[in-house]
DSSP file (Angstrom, degrees, kcal/mol; ACC not computed):
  #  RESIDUE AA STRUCTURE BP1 BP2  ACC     N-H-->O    O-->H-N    N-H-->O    O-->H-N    TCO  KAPPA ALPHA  PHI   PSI    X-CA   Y-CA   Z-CA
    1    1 A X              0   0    0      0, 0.0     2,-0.8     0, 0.0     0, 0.0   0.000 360.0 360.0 360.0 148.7   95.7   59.0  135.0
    2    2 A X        -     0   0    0      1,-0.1     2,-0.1     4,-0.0     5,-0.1  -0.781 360.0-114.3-110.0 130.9   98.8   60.5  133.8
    3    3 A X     >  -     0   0    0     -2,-0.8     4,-2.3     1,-0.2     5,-0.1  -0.288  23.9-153.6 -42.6 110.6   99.3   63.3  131.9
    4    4 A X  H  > S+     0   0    0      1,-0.3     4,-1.4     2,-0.2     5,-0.2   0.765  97.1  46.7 -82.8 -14.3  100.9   61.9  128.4
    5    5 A X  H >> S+     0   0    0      2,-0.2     4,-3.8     1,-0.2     3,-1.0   0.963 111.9  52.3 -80.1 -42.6  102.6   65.2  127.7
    6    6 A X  H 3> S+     0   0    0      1,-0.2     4,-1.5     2,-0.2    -2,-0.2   0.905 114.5  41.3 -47.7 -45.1  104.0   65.4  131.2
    7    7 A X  H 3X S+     0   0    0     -4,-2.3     4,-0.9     2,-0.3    -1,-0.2   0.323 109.6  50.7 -79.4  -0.2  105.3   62.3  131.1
    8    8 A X  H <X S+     0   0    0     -4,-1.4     4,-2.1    -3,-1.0    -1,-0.2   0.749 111.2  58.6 -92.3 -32.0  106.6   62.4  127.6
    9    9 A X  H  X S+     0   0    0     -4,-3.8     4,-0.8     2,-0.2    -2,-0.3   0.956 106.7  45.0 -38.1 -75.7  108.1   65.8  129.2
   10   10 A X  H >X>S+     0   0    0     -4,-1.5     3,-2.5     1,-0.2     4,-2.0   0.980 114.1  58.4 -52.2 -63.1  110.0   63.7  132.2
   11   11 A X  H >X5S+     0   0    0     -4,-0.9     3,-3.3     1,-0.3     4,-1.8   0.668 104.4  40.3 -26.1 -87.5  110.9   61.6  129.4
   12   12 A X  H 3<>S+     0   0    0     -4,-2.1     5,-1.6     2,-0.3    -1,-0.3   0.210 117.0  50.0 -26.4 -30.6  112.6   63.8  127.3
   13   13 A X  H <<5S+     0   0    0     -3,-2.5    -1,-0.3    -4,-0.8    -2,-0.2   0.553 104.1  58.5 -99.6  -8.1  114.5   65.6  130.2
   14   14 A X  H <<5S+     0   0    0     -3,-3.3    -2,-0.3    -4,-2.0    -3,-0.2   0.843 103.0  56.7 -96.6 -44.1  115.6   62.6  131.7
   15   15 A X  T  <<S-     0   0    0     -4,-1.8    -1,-0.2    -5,-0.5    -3,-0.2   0.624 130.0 -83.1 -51.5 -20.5  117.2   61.9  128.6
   16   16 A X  T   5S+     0   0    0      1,-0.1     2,-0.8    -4,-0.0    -3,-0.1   0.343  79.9 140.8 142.6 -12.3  119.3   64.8  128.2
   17   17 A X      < -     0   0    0     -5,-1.6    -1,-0.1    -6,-0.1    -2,-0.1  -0.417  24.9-175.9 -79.5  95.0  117.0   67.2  126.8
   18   18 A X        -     0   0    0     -2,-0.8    -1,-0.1     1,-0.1    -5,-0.0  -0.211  31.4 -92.0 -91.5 162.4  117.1   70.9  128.0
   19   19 A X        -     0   0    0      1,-0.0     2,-0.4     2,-0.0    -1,-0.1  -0.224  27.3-142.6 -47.4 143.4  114.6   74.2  126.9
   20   20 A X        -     0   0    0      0, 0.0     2,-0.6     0, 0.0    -1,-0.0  -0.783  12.2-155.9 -95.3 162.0  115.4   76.5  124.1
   21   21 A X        -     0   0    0     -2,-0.4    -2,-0.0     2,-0.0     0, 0.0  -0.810  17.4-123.7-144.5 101.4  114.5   80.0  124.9
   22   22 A X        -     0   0    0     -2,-0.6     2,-0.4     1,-0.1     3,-0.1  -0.299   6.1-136.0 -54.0 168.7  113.8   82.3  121.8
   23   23 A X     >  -     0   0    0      1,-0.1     4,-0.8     0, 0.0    -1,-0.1  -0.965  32.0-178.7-121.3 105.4  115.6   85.5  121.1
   24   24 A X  H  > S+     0   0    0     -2,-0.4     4,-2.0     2,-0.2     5,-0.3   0.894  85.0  42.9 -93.0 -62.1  112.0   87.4  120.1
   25   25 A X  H  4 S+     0   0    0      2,-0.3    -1,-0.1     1,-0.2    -3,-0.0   0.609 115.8  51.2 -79.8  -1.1  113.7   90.7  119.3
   26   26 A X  H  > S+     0   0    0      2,-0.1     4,-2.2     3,-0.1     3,-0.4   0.851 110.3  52.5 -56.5 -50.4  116.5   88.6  117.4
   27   27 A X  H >X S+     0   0    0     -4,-0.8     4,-0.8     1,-0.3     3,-0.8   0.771 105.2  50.7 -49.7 -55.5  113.8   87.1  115.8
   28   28 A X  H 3X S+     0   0    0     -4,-2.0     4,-0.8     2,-0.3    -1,-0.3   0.182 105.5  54.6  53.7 -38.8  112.4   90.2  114.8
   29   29 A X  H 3> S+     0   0    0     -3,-0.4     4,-1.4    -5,-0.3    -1,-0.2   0.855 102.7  59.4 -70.0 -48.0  115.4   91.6  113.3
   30   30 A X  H <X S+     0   0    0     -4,-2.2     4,-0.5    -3,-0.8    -2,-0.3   0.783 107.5  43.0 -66.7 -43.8  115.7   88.7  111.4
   31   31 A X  H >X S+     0   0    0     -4,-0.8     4,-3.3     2,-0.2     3,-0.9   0.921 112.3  57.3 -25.8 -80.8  112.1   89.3  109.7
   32   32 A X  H 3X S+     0   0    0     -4,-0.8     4,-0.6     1,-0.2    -2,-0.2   0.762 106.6  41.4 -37.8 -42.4  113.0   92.7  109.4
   33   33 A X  H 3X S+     0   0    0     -4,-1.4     4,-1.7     2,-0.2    -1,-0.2   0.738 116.0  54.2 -84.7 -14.2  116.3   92.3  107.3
   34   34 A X  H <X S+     0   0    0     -3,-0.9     4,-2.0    -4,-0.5    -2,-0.2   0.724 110.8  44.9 -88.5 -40.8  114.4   89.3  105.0
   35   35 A X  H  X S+     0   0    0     -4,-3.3     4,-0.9     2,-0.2    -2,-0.2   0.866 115.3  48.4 -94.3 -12.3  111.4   91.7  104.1
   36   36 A X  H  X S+     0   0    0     -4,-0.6     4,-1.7    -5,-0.3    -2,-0.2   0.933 110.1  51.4 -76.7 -41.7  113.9   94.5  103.4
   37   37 A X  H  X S+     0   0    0     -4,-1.7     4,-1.4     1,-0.3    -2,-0.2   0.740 113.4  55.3 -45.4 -33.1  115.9   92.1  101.2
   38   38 A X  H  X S+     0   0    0     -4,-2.0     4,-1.7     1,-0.2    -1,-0.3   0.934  99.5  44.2 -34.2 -74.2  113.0   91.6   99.8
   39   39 A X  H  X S+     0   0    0     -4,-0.9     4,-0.6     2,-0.3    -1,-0.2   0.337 110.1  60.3 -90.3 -20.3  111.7   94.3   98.8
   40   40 A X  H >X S+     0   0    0     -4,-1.7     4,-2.1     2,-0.2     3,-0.8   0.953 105.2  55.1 -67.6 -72.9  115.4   95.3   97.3
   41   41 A X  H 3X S+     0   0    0     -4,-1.4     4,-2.1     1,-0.3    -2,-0.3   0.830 111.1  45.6 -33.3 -69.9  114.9   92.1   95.2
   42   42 A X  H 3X>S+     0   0    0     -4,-1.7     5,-3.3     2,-0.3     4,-0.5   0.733 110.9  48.6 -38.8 -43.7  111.4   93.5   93.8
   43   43 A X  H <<5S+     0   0    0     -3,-0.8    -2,-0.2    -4,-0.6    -1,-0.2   0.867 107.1  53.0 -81.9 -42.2  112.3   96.5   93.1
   44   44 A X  H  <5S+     0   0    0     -4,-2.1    -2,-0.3     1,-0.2    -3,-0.2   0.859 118.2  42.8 -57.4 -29.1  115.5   95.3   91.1
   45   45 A X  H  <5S-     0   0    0     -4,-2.1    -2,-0.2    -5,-0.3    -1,-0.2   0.721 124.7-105.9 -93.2  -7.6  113.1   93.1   89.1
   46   46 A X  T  <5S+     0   0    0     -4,-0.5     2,-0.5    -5,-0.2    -3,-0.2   0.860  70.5 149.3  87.9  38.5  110.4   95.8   88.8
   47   47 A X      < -     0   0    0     -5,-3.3    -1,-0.2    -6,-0.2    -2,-0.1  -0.850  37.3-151.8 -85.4  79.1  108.3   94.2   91.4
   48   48 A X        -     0   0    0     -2,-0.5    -5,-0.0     1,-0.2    -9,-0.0  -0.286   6.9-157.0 -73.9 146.5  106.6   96.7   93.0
   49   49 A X  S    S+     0   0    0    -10,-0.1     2,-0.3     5,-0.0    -1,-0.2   0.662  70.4  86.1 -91.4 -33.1  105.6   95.7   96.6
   50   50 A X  S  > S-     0   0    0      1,-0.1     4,-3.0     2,-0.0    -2,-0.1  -0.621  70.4-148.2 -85.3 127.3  102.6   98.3   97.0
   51   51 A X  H  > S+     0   0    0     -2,-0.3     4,-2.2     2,-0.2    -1,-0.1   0.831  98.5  53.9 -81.4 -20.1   99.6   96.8   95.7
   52   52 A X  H >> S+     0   0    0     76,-0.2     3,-3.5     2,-0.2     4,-0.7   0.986 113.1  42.8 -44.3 -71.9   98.3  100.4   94.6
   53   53 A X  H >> S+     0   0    0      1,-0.3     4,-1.6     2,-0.2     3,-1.4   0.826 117.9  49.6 -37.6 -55.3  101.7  101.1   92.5
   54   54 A X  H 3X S+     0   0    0     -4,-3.0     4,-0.7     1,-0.2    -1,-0.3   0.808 107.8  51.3 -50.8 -42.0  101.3   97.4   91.3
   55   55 A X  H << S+     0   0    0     -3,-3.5    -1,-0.2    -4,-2.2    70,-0.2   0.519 108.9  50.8 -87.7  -9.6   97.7   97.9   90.3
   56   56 A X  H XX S+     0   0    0     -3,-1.4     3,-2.7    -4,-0.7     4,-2.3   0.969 115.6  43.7 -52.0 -84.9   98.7  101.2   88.2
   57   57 A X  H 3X S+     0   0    0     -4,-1.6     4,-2.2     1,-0.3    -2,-0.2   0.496 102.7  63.4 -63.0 -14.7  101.3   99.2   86.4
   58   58 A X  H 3X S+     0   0    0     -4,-0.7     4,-0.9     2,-0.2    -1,-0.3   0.698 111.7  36.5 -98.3 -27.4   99.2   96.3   85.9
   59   59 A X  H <>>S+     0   0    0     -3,-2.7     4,-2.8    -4,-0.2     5,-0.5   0.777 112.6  57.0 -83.9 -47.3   96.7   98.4   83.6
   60   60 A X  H  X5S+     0   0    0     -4,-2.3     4,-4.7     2,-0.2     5,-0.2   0.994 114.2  42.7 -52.6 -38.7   99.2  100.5   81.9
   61   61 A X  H  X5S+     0   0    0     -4,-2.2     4,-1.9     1,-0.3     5,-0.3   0.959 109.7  46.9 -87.4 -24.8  100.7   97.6   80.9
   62   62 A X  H  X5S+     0   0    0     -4,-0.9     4,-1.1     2,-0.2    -1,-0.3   0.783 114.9  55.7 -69.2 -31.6   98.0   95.3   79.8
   63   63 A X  H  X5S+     0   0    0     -4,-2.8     4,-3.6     2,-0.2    -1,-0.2   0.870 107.8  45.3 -62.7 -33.4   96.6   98.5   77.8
   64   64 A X  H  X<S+     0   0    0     -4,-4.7     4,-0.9    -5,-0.5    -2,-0.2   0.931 107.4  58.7 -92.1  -9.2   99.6   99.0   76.0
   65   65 A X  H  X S+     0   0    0     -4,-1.9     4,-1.1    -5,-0.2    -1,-0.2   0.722 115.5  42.4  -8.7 -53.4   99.8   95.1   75.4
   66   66 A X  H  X S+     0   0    0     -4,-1.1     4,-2.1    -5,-0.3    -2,-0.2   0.894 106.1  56.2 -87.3 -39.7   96.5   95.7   73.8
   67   67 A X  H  < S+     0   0    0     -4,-3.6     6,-0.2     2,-0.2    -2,-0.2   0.732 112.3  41.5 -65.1 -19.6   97.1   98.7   72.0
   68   68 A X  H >< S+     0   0    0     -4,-0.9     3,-0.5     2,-0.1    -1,-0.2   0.620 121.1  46.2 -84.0 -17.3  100.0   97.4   70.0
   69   69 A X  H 3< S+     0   0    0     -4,-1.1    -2,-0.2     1,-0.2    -3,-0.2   0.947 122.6  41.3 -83.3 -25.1   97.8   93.9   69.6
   70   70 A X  T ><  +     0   0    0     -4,-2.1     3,-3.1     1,-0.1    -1,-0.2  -0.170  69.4 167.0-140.6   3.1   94.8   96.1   68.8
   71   71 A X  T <  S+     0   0    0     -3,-0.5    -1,-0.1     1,-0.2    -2,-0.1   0.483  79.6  54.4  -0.2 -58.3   95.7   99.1   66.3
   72   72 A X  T 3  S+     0   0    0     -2,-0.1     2,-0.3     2,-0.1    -1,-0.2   0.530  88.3 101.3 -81.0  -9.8   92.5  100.1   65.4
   73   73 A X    <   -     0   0    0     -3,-3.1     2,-0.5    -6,-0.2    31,-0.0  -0.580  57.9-153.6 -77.7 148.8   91.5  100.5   69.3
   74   74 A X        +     0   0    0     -2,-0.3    -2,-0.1    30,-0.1    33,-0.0  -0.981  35.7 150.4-132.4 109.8   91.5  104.6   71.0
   75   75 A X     >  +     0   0    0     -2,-0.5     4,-3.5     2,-0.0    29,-0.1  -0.078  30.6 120.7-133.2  14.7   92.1  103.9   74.4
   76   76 A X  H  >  +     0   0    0      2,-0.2     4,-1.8     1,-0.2     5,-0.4   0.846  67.8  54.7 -33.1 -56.5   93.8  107.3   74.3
   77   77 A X  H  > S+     0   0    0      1,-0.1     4,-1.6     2,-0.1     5,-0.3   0.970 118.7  41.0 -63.9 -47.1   91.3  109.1   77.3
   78   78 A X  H  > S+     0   0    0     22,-0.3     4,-4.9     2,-0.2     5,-0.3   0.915 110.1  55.4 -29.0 -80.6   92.5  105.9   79.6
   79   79 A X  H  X S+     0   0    0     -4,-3.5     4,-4.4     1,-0.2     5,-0.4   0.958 110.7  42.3 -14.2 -95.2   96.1  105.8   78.7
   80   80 A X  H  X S+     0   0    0     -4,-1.8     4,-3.2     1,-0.2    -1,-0.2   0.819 117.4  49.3 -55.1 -13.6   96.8  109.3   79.6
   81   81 A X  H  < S+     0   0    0     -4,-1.6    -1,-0.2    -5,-0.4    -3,-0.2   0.984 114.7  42.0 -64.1 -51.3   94.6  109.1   83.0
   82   82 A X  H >< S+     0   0    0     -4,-4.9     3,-1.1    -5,-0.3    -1,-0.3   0.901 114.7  52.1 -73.0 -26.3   95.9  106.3   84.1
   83   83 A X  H 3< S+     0   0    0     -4,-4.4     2,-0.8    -5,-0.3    -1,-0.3   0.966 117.6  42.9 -47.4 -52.2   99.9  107.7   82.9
   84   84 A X  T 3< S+     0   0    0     -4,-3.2     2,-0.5    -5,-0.4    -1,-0.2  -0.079  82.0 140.2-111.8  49.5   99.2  111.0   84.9
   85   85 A X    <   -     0   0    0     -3,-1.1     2,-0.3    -2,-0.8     4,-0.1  -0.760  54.4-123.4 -95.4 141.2   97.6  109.1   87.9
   86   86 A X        -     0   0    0     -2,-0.5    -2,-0.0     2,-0.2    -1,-0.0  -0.558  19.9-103.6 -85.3 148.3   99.1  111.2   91.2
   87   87 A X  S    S+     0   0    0     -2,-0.3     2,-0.9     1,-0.2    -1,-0.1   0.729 112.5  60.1   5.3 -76.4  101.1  109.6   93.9
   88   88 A X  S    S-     0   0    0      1,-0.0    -1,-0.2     0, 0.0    -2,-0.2  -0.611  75.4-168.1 -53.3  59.5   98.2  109.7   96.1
   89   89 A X        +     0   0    0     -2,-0.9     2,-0.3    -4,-0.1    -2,-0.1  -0.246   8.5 174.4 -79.8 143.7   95.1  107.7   94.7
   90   90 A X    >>  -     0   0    0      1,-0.1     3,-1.5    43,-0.0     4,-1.5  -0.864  52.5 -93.3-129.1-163.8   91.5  107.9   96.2
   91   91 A X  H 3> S+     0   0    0     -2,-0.3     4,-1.6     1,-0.3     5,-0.2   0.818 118.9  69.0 -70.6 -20.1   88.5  106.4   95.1
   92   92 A X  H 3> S+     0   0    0      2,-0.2     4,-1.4     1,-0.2    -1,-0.3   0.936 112.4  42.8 -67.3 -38.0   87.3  109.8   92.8
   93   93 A X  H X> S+     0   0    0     -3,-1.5     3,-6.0     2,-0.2     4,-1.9   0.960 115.3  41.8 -79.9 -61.5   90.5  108.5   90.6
   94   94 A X  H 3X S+     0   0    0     -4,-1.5     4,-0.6     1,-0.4    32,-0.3   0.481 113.5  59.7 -60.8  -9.5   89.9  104.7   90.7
   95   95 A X  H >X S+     0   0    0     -4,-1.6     4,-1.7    -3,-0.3     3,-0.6   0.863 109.0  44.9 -41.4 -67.6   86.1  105.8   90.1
   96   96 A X  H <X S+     0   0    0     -3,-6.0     4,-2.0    -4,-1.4    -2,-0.2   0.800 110.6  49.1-100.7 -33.6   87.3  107.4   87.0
   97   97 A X  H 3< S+     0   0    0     -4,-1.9     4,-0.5     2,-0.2    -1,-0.3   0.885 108.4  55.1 -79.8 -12.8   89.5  104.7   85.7
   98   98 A X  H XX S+     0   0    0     -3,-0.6     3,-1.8    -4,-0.6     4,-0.8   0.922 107.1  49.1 -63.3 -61.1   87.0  102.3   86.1
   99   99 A X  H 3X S+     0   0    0     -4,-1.7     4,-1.8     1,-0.3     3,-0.4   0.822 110.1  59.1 -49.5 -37.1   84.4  104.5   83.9
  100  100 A X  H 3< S+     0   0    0     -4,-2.0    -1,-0.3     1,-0.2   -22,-0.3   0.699 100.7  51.7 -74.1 -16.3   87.0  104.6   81.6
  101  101 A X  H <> S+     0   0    0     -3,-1.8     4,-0.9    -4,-0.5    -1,-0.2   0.406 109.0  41.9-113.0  33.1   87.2  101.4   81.2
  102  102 A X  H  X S+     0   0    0     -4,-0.8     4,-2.2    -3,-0.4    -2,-0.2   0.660 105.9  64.3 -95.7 -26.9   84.0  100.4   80.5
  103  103 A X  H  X S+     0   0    0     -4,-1.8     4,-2.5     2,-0.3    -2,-0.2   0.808 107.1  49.5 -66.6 -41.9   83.7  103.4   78.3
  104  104 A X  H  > S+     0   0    0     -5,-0.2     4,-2.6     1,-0.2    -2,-0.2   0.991 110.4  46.8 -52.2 -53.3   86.6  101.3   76.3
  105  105 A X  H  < S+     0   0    0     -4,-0.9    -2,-0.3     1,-0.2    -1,-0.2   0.795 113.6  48.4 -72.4 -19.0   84.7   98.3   76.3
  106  106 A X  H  < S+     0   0    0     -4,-2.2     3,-0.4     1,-0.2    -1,-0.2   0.972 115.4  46.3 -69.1 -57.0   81.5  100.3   75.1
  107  107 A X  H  < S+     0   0    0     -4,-2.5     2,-0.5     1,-0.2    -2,-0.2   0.859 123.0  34.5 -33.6 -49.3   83.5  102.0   72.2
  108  108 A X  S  < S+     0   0    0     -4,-2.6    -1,-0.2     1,-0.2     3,-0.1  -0.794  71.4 151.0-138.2  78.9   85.1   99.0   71.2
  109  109 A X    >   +     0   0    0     -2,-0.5     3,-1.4    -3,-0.4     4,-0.4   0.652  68.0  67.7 -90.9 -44.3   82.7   95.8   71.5
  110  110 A X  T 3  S+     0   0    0      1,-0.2    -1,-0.2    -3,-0.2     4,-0.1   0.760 109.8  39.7 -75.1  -4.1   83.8   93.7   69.0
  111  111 A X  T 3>>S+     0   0    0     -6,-0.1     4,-1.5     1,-0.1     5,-0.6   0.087  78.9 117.3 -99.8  18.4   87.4   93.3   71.2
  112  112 A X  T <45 +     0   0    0     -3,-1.4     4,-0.5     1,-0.2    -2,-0.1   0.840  65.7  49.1 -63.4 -31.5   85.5   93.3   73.8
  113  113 A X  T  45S+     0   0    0     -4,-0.4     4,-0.4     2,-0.2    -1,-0.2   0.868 112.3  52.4 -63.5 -46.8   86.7   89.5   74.8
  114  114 A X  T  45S+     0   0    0      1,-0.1    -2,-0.2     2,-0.1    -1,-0.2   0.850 107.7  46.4-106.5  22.4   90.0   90.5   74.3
  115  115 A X  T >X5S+     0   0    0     -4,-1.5     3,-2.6     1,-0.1     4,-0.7   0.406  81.9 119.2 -92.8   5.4   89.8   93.8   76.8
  116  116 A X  T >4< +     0   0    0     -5,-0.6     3,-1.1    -4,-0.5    -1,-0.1   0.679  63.8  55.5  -7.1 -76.3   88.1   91.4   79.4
  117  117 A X  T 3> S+     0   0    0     -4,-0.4     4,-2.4     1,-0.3    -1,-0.3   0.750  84.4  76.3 -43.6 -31.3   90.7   91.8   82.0
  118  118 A X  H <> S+     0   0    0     -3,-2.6     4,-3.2     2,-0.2     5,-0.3   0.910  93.1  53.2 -61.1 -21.7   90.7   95.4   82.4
  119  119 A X  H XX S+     0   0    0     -3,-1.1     3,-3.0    -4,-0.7     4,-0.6   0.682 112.0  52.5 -44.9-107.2   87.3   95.3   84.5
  120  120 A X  H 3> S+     0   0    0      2,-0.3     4,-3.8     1,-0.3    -1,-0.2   0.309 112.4  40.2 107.6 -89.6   89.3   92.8   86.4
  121  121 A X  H 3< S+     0   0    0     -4,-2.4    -1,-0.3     1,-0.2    -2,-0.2   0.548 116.6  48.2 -66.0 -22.3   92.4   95.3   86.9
  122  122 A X  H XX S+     0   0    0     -4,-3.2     4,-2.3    -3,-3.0     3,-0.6   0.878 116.7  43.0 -71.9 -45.5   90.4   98.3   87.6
  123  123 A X  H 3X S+     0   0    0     -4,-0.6     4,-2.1    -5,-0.3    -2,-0.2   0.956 114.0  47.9 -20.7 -79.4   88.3   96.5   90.1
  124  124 A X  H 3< S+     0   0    0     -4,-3.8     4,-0.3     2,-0.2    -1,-0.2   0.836 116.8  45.3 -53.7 -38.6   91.3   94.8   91.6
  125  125 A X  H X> S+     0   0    0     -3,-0.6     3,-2.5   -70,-0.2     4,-1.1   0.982 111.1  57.3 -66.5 -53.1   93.4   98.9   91.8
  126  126 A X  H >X S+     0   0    0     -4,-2.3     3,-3.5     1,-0.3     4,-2.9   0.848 110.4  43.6 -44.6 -72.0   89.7  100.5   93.3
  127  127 A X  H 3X S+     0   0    0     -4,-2.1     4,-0.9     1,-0.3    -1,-0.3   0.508 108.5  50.1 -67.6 -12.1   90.0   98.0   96.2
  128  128 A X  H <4 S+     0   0    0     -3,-2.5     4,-0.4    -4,-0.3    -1,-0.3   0.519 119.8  46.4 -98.8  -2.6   93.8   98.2   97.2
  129  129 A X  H <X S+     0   0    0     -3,-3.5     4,-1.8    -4,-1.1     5,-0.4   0.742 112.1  44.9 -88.1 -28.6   92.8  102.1   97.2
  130  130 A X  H  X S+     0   0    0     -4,-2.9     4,-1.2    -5,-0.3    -3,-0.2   0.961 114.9  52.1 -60.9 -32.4   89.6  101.6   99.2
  131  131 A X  H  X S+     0   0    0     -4,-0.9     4,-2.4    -5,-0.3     3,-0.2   0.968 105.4  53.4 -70.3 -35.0   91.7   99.1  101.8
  132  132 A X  H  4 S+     0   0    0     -4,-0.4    -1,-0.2     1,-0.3    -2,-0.2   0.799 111.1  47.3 -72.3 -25.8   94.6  101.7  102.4
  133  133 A X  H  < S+     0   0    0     -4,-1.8    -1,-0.3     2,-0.1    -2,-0.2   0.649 116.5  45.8 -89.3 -13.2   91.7  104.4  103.4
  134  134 A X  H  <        0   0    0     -4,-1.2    -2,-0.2    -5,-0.4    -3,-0.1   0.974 360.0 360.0 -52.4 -72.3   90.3  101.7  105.5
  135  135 A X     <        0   0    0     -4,-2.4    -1,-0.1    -5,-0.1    -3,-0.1   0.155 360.0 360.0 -28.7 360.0   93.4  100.9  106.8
């Protein structure tokens, strides 16, 4: 029995067809100048690429979303942590924004449906710091 690939192979060369041969470390360049363009692109739209950085921005802003929807909420101890969170996160911070924001949702129970997400967003920062100390 013949091998369908071989023979589609003979085929295929007998017709005219020759190899391509990749250029790996072209290739590879190519990658390279698309994920920097990228990442240019993100940053002009205020698309942070770093899931930490992301995961900051992604609680400041959905608190202050809430604090203008919300007056009568003090999410003051939160705010400023998570404003004067350093460069560097480990888990003692994302520990502490996490306590902070259950400490919201304790405070402030009858909005408690509409702080829902933060669980969510602290949860979601704590685990892009625990994977970069993995990492």
């Amino acid at each position: 029995m013949t091998d369908p690939s071989s023979t589609l192979q003979g085929q295929l060369l007998a017709d005219g067809a020759h190899p391509q041969f990749v250029d790996a470390e072209a290739m590879l360049a190519t990658i390279a100048a698309m994920q920097a363009r990228l990442k240019i692109l993100e940053t002009e739209r205020g698309v942070p690429s770093d899931p930490i950085e992301g995961g900051k921005l992604n609680i400041m802003a959905h608190l202050k979303a809430r604090m203008a929807q919300l007056p009568n909420m003090v999410a003051t101890d939160l705010n400023e942590f998570v404003k004067n969170l350093p460069e560097e996160l480990t888990s003692n911070h994302t520990d502490m924004v996490k306590t902070l924001v259950d400490d919201l949702l304790t405070a402030h129970p009858q909005v408690a449906h509409e702080l829902a997400y933060l669980p969510q967003l602290a949860s979601d920062l704590h685990k892009a710091v625990l994977s970069k100390a993995l990492a």
